[in-house]
C-alpha positions as CSV (number, residue, x, y, z in Angstrom):
1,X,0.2,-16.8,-10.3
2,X,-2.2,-19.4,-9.9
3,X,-5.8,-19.6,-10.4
4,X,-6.4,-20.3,-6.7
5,X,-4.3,-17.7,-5.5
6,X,-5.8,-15.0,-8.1
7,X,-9.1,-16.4,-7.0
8,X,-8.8,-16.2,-3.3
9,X,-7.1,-12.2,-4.1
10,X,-10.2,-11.8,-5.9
11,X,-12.5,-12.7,-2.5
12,X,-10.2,-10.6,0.2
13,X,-11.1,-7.8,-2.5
14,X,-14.6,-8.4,-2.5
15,X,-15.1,-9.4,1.3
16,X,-13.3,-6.1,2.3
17,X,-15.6,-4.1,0.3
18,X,-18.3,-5.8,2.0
19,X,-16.9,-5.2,5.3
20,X,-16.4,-1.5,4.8
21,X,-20.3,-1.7,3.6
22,X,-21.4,-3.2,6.5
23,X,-19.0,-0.8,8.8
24,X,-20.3,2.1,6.8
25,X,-24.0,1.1,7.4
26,X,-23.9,0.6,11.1
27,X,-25.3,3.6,13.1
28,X,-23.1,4.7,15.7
29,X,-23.8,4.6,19.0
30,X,-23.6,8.6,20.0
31,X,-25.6,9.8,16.8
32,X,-22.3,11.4,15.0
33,X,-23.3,12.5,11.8
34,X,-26.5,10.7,11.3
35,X,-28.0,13.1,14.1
36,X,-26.6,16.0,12.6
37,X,-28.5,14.9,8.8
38,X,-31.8,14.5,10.9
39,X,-31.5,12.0,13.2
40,X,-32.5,9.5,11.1
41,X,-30.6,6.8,12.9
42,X,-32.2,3.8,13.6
43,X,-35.6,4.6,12.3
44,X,-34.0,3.5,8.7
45,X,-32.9,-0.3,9.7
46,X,-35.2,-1.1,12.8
47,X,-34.7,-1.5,15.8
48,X,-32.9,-4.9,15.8
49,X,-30.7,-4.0,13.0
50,X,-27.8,-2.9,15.2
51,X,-27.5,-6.7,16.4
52,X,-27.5,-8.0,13.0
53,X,-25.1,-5.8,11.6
54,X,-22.7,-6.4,14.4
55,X,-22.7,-10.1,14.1
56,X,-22.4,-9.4,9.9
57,X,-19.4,-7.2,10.8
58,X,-18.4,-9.8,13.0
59,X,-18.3,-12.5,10.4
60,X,-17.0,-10.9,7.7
61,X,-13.9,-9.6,10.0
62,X,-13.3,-13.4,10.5
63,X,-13.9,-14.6,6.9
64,X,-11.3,-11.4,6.2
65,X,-8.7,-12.5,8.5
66,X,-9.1,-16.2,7.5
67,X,-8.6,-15.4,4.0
68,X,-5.2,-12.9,4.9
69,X,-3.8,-16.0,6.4
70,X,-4.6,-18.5,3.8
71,X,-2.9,-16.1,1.2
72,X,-0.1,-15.9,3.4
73,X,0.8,-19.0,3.9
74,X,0.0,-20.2,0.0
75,X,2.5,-17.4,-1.1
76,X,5.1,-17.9,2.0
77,X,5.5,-21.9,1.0
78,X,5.4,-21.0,-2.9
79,X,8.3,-18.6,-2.0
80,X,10.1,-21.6,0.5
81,X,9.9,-24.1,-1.7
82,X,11.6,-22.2,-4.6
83,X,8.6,-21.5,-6.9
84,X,8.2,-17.8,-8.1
85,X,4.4,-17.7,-8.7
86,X,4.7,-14.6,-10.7
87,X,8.2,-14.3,-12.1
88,X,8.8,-11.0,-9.9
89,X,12.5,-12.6,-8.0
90,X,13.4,-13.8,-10.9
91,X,12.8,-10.3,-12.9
92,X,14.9,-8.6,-10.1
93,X,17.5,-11.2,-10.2
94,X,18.1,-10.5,-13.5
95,X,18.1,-7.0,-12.9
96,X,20.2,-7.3,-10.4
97,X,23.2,-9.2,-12.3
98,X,23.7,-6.3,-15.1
99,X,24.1,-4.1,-12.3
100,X,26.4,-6.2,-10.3
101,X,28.8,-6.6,-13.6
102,X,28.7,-2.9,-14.4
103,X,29.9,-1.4,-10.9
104,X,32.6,-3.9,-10.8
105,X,34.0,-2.6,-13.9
106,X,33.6,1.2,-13.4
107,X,37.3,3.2,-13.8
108,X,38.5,3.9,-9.9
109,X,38.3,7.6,-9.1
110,X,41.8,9.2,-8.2
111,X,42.1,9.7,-4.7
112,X,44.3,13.0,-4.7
113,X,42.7,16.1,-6.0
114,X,43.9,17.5,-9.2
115,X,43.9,21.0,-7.2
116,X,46.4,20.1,-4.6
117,X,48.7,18.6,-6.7
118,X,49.1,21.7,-8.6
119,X,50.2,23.7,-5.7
């Protein structure tokens, strides 16, 4: 794998975590379980804090999404262009070809039953 594509695996990981932060932080917008601990609610993060954290959310849904595509299309060429970043076709390949040898010399199975033939 390379360093760019560990690296930007690395940020999807940590922007995601973030996001579900952020997601996890928000107060709802019918009370759910914050009114049920209290009511607590917006007391905690002000007043304007719903605005901010939407915009955050907002943000780091993009950055997410932006980095998902990156990735994809770093890994799709890699695969195009016949590079195996981490060696994972060519394991199965090689896999593959021991397997292919062996069922093509397996004994054939007799097609009439033993049991019939003795009657």
């Amino acid at each position: 794998m390379s360093t760019l594509t560990v690296f930007l695996y690395a940020l999807v990981v940590v922007v995601s975590l973030l996001l579900i932060g952020i997601i996890l932080i928000q107060p709802s917008k019918s009370g759910g379980m914050g009114a049920a601990f209290g009511g607590v609610g917006e007391s905690v993060f002000g007043g304007q804090a719903g605005s901010h954290l939407t915009r955050a959310t907002v943000i780091m849904t993009a950055v997410f999404f932006l980095l998902t595509l990156v990735l994809a299309s770093l890994i799709g060429h890699g695969v195009r262009m016949g590079r195996s970043d981490d060696g994972v076709t060519a394991a199965l390949e090689a896999a593959a070809a021991p397997a292919a040898q062996v069922e093509t010399t397996a004994p054939k199975a007799e097609t009439a039953p033993k049991a019939e033939a003795a009657k």
